[in-house]
N, C-alpha and C positions, 0 to 999 in steps of 0.2 A: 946018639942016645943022650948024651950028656949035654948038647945042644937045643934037646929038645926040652929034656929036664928045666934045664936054666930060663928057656924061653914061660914052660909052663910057672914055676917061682915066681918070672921078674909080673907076670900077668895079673898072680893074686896077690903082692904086694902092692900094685894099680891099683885093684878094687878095692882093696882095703883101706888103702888113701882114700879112696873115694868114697865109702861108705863111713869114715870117720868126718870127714867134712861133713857130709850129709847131715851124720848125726847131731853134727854142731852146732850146723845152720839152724836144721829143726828145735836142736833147746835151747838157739835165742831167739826164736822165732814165739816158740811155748813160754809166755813170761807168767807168772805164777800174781794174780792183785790179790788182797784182800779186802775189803769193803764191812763197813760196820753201820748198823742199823738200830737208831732206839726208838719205837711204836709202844702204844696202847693198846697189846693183844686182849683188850678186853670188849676196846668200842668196836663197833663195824668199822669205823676208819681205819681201827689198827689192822683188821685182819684183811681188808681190802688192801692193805700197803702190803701185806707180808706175803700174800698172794702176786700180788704184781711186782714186787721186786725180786719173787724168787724165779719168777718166767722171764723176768729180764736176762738175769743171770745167765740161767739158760740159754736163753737165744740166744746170746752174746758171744759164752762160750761156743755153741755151736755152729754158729757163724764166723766166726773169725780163729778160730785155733786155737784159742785163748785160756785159759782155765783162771777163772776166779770166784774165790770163795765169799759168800754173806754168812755173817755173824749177825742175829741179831737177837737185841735184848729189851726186856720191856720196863716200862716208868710208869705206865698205870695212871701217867698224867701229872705224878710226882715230882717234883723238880728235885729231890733228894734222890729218889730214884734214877732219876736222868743221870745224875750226879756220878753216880756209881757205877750205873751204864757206863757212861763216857773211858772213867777209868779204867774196867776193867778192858772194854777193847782198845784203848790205845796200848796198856800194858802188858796186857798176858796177849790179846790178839795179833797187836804188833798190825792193828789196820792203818789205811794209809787215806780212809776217807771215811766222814761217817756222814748218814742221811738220818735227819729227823733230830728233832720232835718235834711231835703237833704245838704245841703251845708257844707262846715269847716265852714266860716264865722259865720253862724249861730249858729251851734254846737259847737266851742269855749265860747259865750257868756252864752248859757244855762247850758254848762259845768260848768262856773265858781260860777254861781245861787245853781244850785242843790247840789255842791260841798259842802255847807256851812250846807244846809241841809241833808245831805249824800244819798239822793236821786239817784240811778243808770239810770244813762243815756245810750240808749243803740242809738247810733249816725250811719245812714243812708247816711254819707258822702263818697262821694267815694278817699279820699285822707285822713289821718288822721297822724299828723307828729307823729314821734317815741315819742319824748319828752311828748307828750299830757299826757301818762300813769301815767306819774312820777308829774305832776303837779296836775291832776283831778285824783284820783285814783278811783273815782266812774264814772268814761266815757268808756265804752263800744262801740268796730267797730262793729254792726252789722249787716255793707254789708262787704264780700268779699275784701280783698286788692284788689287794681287795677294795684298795678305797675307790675304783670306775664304778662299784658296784653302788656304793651308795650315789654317785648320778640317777644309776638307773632306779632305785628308790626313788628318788628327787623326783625323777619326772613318771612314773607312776602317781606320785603325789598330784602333781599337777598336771594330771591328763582327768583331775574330777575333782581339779580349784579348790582340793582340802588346804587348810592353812595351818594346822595343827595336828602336831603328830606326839604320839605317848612312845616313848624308844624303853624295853625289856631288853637289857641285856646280861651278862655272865658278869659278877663283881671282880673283875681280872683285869688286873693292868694294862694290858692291851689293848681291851676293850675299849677302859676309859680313860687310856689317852690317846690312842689312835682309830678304832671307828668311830664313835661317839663324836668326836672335835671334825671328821671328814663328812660325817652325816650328817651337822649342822651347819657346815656351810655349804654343801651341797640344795640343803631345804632352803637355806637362804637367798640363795640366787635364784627360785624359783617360789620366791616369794610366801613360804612357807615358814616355821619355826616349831622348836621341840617345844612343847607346853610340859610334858613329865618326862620322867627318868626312873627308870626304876631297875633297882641293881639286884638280882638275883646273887645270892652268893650260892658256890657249888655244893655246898652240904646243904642246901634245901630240900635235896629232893628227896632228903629222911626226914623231910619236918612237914610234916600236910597244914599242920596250924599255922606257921608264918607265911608261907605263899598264901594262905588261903587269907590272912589278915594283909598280904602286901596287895595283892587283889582287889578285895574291899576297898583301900584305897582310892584308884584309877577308877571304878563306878561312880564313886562320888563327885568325879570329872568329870563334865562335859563334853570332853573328847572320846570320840570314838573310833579314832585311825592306831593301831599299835603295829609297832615296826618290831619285830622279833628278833636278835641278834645269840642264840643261845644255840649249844650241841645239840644233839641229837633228844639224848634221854632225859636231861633236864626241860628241852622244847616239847617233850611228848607229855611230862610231866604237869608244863602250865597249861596246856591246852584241856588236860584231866579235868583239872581243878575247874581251868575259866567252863568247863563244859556244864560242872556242875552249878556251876554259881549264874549260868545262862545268857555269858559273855559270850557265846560261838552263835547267838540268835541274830535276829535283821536289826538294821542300825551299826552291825560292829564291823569293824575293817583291822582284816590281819592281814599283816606283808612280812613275809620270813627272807632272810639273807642267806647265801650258799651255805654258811656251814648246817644249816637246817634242810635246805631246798636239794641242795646235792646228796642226800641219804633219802628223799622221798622215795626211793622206788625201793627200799630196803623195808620200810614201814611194812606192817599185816595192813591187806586190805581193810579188815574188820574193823582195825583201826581209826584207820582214814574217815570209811564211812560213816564210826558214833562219834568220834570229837574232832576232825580236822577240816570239814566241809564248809569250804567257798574262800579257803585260805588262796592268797597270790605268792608265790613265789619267785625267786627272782637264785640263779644258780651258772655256774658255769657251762659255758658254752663247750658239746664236743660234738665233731666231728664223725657223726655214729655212719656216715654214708661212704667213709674214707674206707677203700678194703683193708688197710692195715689194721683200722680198729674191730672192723667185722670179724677180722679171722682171730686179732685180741681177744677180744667177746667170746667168741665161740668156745675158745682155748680156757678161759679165767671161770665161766660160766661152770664146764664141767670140773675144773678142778676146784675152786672154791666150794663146788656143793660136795665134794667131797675129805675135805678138811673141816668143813663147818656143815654138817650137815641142819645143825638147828636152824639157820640163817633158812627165813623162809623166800627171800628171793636170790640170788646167785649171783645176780647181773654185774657188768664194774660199772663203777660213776666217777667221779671228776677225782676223787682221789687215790682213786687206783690206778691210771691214767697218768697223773702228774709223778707217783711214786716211779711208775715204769719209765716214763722220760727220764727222771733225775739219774737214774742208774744207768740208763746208755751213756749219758753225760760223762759220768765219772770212769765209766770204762772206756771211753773213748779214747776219754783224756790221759787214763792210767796205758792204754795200747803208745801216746805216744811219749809220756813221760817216762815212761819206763828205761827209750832209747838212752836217754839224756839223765834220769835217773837224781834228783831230788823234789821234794816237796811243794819247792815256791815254782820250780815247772809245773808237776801236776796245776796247781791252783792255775796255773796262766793257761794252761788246755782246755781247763774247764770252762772258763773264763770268754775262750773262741771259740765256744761251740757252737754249730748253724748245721742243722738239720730239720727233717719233717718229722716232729713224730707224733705220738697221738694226739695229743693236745692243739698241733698243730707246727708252727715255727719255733723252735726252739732256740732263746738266742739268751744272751745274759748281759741287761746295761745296768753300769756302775751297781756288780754285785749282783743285778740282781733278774731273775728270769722276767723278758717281755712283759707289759702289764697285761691282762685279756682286754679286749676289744670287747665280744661280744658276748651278752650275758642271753638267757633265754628264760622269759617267763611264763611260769604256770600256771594254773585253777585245778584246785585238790577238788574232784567231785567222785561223788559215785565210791568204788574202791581203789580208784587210781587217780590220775590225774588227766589235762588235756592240756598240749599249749596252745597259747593264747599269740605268740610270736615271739620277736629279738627286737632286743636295744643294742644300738650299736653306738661304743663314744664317738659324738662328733655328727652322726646320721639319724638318734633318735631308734624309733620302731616301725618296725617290719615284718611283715609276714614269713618272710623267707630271707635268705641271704644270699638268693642267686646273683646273679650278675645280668645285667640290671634289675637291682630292688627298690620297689615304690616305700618313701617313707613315712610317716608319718607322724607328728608332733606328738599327736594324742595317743596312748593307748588301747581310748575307746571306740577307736577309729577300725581297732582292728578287730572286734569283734565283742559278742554279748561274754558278763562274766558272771560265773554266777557266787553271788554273795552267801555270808552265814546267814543262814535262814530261808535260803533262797527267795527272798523279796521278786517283786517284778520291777521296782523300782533299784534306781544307782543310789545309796546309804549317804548323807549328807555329812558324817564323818561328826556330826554333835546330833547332844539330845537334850533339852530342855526340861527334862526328867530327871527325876531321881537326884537332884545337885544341892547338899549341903551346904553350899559353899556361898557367904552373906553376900551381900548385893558392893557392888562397887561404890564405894563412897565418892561422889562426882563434885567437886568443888567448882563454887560459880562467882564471880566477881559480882558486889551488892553494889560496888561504884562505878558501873559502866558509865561513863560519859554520853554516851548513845544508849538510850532506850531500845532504840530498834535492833539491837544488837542480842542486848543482855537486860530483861525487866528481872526485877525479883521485887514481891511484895508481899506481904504479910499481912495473912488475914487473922485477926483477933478472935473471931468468932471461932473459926477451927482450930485457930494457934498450930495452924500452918505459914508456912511460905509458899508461894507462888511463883512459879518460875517459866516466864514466857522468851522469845524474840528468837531473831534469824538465826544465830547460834545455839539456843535452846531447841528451834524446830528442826533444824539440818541433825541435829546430836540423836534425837530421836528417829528420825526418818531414817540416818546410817544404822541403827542399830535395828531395825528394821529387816536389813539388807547381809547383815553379819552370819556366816557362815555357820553362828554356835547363838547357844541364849545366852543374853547377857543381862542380869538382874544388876540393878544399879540404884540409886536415888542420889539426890540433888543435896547438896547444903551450902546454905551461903555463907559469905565471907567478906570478911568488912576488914582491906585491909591495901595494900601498894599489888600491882598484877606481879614484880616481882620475888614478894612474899607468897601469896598464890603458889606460883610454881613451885616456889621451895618448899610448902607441904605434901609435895610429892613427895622427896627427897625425904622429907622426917616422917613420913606415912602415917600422916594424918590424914591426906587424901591418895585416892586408888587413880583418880585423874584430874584433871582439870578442862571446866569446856566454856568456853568466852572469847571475847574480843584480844583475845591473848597474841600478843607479835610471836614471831619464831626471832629471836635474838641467841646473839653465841652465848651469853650469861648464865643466861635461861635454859639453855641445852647441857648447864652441865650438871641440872638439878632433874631433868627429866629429859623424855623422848616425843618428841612431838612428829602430829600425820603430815602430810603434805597441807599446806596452805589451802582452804577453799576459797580464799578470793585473793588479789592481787596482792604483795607485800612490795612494802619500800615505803619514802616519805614523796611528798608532794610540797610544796608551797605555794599556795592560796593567797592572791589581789584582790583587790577591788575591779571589776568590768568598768571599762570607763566607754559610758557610753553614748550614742549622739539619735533624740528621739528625730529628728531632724536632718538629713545628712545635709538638704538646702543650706542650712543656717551654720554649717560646720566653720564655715571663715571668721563663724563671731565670738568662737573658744576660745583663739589664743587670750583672749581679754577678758577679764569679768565686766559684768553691766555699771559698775563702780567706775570701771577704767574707761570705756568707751563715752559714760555719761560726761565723764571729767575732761575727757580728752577735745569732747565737741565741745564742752563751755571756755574749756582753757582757748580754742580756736576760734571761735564766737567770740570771746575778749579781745583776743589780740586782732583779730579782722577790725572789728569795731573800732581799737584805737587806731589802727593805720589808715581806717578811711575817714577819722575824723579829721586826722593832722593833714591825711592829704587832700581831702573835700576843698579847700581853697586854690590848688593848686593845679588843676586836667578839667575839663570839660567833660570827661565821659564818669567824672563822680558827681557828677550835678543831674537835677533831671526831679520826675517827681519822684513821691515817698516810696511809692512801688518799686522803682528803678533804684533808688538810691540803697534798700534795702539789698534787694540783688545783690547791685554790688559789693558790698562790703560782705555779704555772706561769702560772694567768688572770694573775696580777697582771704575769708577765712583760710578757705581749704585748699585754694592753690597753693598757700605758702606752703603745704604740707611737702610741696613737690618743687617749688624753685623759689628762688628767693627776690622776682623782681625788680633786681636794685637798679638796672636804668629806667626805670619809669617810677621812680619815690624822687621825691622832690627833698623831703624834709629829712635831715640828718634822725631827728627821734623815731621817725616811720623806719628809718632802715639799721638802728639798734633792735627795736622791739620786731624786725623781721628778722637778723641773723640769731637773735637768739632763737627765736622759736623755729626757726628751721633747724638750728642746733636738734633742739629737745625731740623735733619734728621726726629727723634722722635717725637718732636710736630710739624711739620708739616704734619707725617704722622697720626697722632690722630686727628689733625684739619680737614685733609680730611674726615677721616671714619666718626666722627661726623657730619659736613655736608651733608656727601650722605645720610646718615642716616634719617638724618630729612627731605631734600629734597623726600627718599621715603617714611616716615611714613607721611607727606601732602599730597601727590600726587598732586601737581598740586596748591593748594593755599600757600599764604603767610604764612610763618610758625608762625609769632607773629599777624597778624592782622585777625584771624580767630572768637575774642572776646572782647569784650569790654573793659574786664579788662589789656588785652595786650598793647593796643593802650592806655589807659589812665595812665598806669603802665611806656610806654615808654616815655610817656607826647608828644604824637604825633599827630598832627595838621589834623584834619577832616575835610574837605568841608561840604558845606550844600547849598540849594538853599532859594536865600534873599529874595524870594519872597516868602514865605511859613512858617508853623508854626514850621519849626524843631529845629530852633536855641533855639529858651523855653523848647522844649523838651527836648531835647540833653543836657541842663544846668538843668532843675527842674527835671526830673526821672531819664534821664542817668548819669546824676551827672559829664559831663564831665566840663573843668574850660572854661569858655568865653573866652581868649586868647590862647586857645588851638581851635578855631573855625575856619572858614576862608567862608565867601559869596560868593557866585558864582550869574552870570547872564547873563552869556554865556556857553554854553554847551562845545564848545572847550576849555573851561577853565578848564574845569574840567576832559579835555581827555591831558592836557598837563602837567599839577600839579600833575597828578598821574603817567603818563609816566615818570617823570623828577625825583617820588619821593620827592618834593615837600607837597605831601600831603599824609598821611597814607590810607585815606578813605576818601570816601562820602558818607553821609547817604540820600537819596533820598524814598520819598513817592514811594509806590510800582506801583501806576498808572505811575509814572514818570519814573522809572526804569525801565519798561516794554520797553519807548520806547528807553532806553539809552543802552540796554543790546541789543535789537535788532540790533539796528543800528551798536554797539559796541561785539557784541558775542563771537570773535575771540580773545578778547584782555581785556576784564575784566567778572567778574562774582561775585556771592553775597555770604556772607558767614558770618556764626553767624545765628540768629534765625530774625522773623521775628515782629519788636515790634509795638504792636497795641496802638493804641489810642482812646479813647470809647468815643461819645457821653452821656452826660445825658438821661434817657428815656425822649421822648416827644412823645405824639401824631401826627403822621404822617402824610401826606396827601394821603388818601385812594385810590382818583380817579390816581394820580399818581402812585404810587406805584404796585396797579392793572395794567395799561399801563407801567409799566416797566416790569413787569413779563411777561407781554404777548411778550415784545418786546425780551426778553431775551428765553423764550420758543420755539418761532418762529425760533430762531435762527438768526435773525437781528443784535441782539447785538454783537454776535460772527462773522458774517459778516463784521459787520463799526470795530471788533476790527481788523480784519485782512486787511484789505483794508486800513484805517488808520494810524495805529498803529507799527504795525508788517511788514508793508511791504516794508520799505525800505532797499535795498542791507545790508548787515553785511559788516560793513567797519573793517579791521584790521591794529591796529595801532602800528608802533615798537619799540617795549618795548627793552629796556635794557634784552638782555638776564642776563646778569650778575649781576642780581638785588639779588641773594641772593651768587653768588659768591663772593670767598675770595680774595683780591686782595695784591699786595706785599706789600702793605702801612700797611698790618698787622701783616707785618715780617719784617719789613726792621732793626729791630734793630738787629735781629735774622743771615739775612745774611751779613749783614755788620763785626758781631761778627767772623761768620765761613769764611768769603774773607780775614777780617783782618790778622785771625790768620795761614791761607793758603799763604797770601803772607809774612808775616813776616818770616814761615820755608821757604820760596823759595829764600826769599833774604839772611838769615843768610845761608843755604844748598850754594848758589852760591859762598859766600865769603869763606868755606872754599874746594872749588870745585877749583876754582882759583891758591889757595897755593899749594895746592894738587899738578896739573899738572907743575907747578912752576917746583919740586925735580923730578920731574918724566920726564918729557923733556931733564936735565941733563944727564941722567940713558940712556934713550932713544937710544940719540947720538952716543952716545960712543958705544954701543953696537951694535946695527944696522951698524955700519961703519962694525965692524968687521967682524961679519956672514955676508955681502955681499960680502966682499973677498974673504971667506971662502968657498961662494956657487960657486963664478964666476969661482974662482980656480980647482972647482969639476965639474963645468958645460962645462969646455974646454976640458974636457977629457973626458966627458959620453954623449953621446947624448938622454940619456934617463928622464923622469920626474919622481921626488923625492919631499919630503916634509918633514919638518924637524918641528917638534912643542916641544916646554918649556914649561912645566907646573910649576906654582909654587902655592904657601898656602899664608895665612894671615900670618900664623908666621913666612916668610923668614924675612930677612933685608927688608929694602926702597929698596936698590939699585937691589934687584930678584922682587921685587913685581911687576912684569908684565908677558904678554906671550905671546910669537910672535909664530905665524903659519908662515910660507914659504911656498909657492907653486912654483916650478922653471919647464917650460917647455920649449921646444925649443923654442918656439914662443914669452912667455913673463914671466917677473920675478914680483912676486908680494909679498908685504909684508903688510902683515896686524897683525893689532897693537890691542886685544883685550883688556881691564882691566874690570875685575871681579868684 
């Protein structure tokens, strides 16, 4: 009995061991979070948050064993109210994470509260600066970045080549320094730009008279693209007004951003249909085909319409969604912080979280939840809306987002939209109508150096000016092609081109259109379009050219030098074969032969010097000089032909830069233009080596004359100088550019250049203009690189000198000579004609009687007489050897 007793005791003391374990397990298993919440239970966003974060709660508890309680308080949008929020639940609630609020304004302030208490803030604002992280390190994004979204604005813009956008947004900080700055360089890369701004501030939508005067405004623009960036009630609000004022008609283009696009289905149809028709929307992408969100939907659907029964649609949208994400997040994190049990754990839990949930992947980098990928855009028609597809970053647009999705650049690609007003045409985004606004004051250069460029002339009779040429007609022809009206007029300007520019900068002129360079100088006075014709300098020769290619061997010389050159050799032939005519038998002969000869004798000497066949010491002075002079002048030749054919055709020194600076040779330039600073700061040539021009014949006369080595002229300018000039000058060397600074361009422009130059317009005004006057040939100095006597004259003066010195000292002993020999003559000749007469009276037949003698008789034999005696006549001829 008492064994059994004991047994039955020791049994329920077991149990009860074991059910106080039990009990133990289960309440640290049950950890008790609190969680704190501050909304705008006034907007639809607020009560769409307060709905989906309290069926978080829920499910969470319900799922996991867990019991955690939401506090939540409202700000109303207040940031004093946030304020008081914050404090009351960290202090009396004792929460250990708070979610929200909608604004930065707000979210900044409660950042800096919970901060002190390391409380994790997990912030609903749709803009949150970079910096924020690094100053709040416990502040959490837990909507979505928003700035992908202005991409997909961006290229909505440019899926219908708008270039000009009007941006409405909320006058809030956030705004205008974070969408605002993301949505101009997003247009910018897509070759677009904000033309207005216009800042709603949030108490307007108790003022009907100032939206309705900021309104009036924007009509008076040309632009007709308005990008929406504004809540719910204020965006319903301008839509009222522009409906009135007949801004929601054909011509207008409105594009809204999530925080407008993601309440669309909340709006009254009745709505939609009187003021928000042909609106595009552009809103967060969800996941509605995922059954987690279906059975969401189904759940938030009937209870929403029953806490808010006024709310005439029910449905959740993107931020009911992201509220319900953020709070698994923080209970997740609180399920594992709890183990481990401080704050800067919670923050690092939250921090790892990777899960699916409605939104999609839910992950957190530096701070801050994944950015969205993919946005989905709308067309507000009828009482609701239809989509139009997705933009995805990185992919563009698409119909669908299945796997494989076709994409497509354009968004008109994917289908018809329909516009305010429902037009049948796509709205050109400008209107030529209705514009206040005075014409652009277009400044034109009065001192174009080229006419074909830039005319302006003045006619007295209208006391107008007149303003024509290739840049005057390209200016008109782009604006032509511009995507908006552009009212403008012309005024001239009598002044330096960069003076010009600089009335940009003092806004005296609205633009400038001329023969104007794009230099860095000048870029930081204005903005200039791309180039329409080639830029950089060139430098312009003389063509040297040969009408004759036969006759090319007779350049290296001028007709000066050649003339000289055969007399100077005709001289010296002539002395050598007079001194040596006594001395060879093959210099004797008649006048025809003897001629010859001394001609060979000229111009052989050119090529040897004959010294064993010259008898006479003066014959072979006046041959080694002139084979001297012979020699370099025959080297001087071959080296100029030479070089004349290794140029072909251009100046043999002025082909480089370094030639012409090396020779220290004088370059033109035009004084009206920026080359002189160039041509000094990177060509590095010296200022008195320069020379201005301001007339075009100046610069065809200076270089004919040799006057000037070169011109360096802008290649626009050269185009028209070579034309005109073709036959008689040409460019040579490389072509040196001059670069602009980067600046942002003007897009509408530059677009209507392209088009103008694709057309082939541009190619048209250059030939019609430019290129088509006659090619004038102007006459150059042939002899610009021939050698002239003036480079020899000490040369043949040397070989004339020493040709006529042997012909005067040969003549005085030619003189003496015949002296003894005369003597000799007389006496002899008397005799043999007695001798013949005597033989001739008794034979009637003809005879001839010849004396030879040598160099070694006496004087008194050193001749030889031939006789020839016939009946008819007696003749004595007198040879010397």
């Amino acid at each position: 009995m008492s064994l059994a007793l004991c047994s039955f005791l020791l049994l329920v003391l077991i149990f009860t061991l074991r059910a106080d374990e039990a009990a133990t397990d289960a309440e640290n298993n049950h950890v008790k979070g609190i969680i704190g919440a501050i909304v705008d239970n006034t907007s639809r966003v607020g009560k769409e948050q307060i709905v989906a974060m309290e069926m978080a709660v829920e499910d969470f508890n319900i799922g996991s064993n867990q019991s955690l309680l939401l506090h939540i308080r409202t700000s109303k949008r207040e940031p004093v109210h946030a304020v008081l929020a914050a404090r009351d639940l960290i202090n009396s609630q004792e929460v250990e994470a708070i979610l929200g609020p909608q604004t930065w304004e707000e979210t900044s302030l409660v950042a800096e509260i919970a901060s002190h208490d390391q409380i994790p803030v997990l912030s609903f604002a749709d803009a949150t600066p970079n910096w924020a992280a690094e100053k709040w390190p416990f502040l959490l994004e837990a909507s979505p970045n928003q700035y992908a979204q202005m991409k997909a604005i961006a290229a909505i813009v440019q899926s219908w080549e708008w270039h000009q956008v009007t941006v409405i947004y909320e006058d809030v900080g956030s705004s205008a320094t974070g969408i605002i700055p993301h949505l101009s360089d997003a247009l910018r890369e897509v070759g677009a730009q904000i033309s207005h701004v216009l800042a709603l501030p949030p108490f307007i939508i108790n003022s009907s008279r100032l939206i309705t005067k900021e309104l009036q405004k924007l009509t008076s623009s040309p632009c007709r693209v308005f990008v929406v960036h504004l809540p719910l009630p204020l965006a319903e609000h301008l839509f009222e007004k522009a409906k009135k004022m007949k801004m929601m008609e054909k011509d207008y283009i409105w594009i809204t951003t999530d925080s407008f696009t993601s309440l669309v289905h909340s709006i009254n149809g009745a709505t939609i249909s009187s003021l928000m028709q042909g609106i595009i929307g552009v809103r967060s992408y969800i996941p509605e085909d995922n059954p987690q969100f279906q059975d969401f939907s189904k759940r938030f659907h009937k209870r929403f319409g029953s806490e808010y029964p006024e709310e005439s649609n029910h449905d959740p949208g993107a931020f009911a969604v992201q509220a319900y994400d953020a709070v698994r997040s923080v209970a997740s994190a609180m399920r594992e912080s709890n183990k481990k049990g401080n704050n800067q754990t919670l923050l690092q839990s939250i921090l790892l979280s990777d899960f699916f949930g409605l939104t999609g992947k839910v992950q957190f980098i530096n701070q801050k939840v994944a950015p969205a990928r993919i946005y989905q855009i709308i067309n507000l028609v009828g009482r609701s809306y239809r989509e139009l597809g997705f933009w995805t970053n990185g992919s563009d647009f698409s119909e669908t987002i299945d796997n494989p999705a076709t994409y497509n650049l354009s968004l008109k690609d994917l289908g018809q939209v329909v516009w305010p007003g429902a037009p049948l045409y796509t709205p050109k985004g400008w209107t030529e109508a209705a514009t206040s606004e005075e014409p652009l004051r277009i400044g034109v250069p009065v001192g174009s150096e080229f006419k074909e460029y830039v005319r302006v002339a003045y006619d007295e009779l209208r006391n107008v000016s007149d303003f024509d040429g290739f840049s005057i007609q390209l200016f008109k022809v782009t604006v032509e092609l511009l995507p908006f009206h552009l009212p403008y007029e012309f005024l001239p300007f009598n002044g330096s081109y960069d003076d010009l520019v600089k009335q940009i900068y003092l806004k005296k002129f609205d633009a400038v259109v001329g023969d104007v360079a794009i230099v860095t100088k000048r870029c930081k006075h204005a903005d200039f379009t791309h180039p329409y014709t080639e830029s950089g300098l060139v430098m312009i020769v003389p063509l040297q050219k040969s009408s004759n290619k036969a006759l090319l061997f007779m350049k290296p010389f001028t007709k000066a030098m050649w003339i000289l050159t055969v007399i100077v050799s005709i001289y010296n032939g002539f002395v050598v074969w007079l001194i040596e005519r006594n001395h060879g038998h093959e210099l004797t002969g008649s006048a025809f032969q003897q001629t010859g000869t001394f001609l060979w004798l000229s111009f052989s000497s050119l090529f040897s010097l004959h010294g064993e066949r010259l008898h006479s010491n003066l014959s072979r002075m006046t041959m080694v000089v002139w084979l001297f002079v012979a020699l370099i002048i025959s080297q001087t030749y071959t080296a100029n032909l030479t070089s004349m054919l290794t140029v072909q055709g251009l100046e043999p020194t002025l082909d480089n830069i370094e030639s012409l600076q090396n020779s220290n040779a004088i370059v033109g330039y035009s004084n009206a233009s920026f080359v002189a600073s160039y041509l000094i700061d990177v060509l590095k040539f010296k200022e008195r080596n320069l020379r201005g021009y301001t007339s075009l014949q100046d610069y065809v006369n200076d270089l004919k004359n040799r006057e000037i080595g070169a011109i360096f002229l802008e290649v626009a300018v050269a185009k028209i100088f070579l034309a005109r000039y073709c036959k008689s000058f040409t460019t040579a060397g490389p072509t040196y550019k001059a670069f602009p600074k980067g600046s942002p361009l003007l897009p509408s422009v530059i677009e209507a250049l392209l088009k103008v130059s694709e057309s082939g317009k541009l190619r048209e005004l250059e030939t019609s203009m430019i290129t088509a006057d006659k090619c004038i040939e102007v006459d150059l100095d042939d002899d610009i690189s021939s050698l002239s006597p003036s480079s020899f004259w000490v040369l043949f003066v040397l070989t004339g000198a020493t040709s006529t010195v042997a012909l005067v000292i040969y003549a005085g002993h030619r003189r003496n000579w015949e002296f003894h020999q005369n003597l000799l003559v007389n006496r002899s000749i008397r005799t043999l004609i007695l001798t013949v007469l005597k033989y001739w009276g008794h034979s009637k037949q003809r005879f001839s009687v010849k004396v030879c003698h040598s160099d070694s008789l006496p004087i008194s034999q050193n001749f030889a007489e031939a006789v020839t005696v016939t009946p008819s006549s007696l003749s004595i001829e007198t040879v010397v050897a």
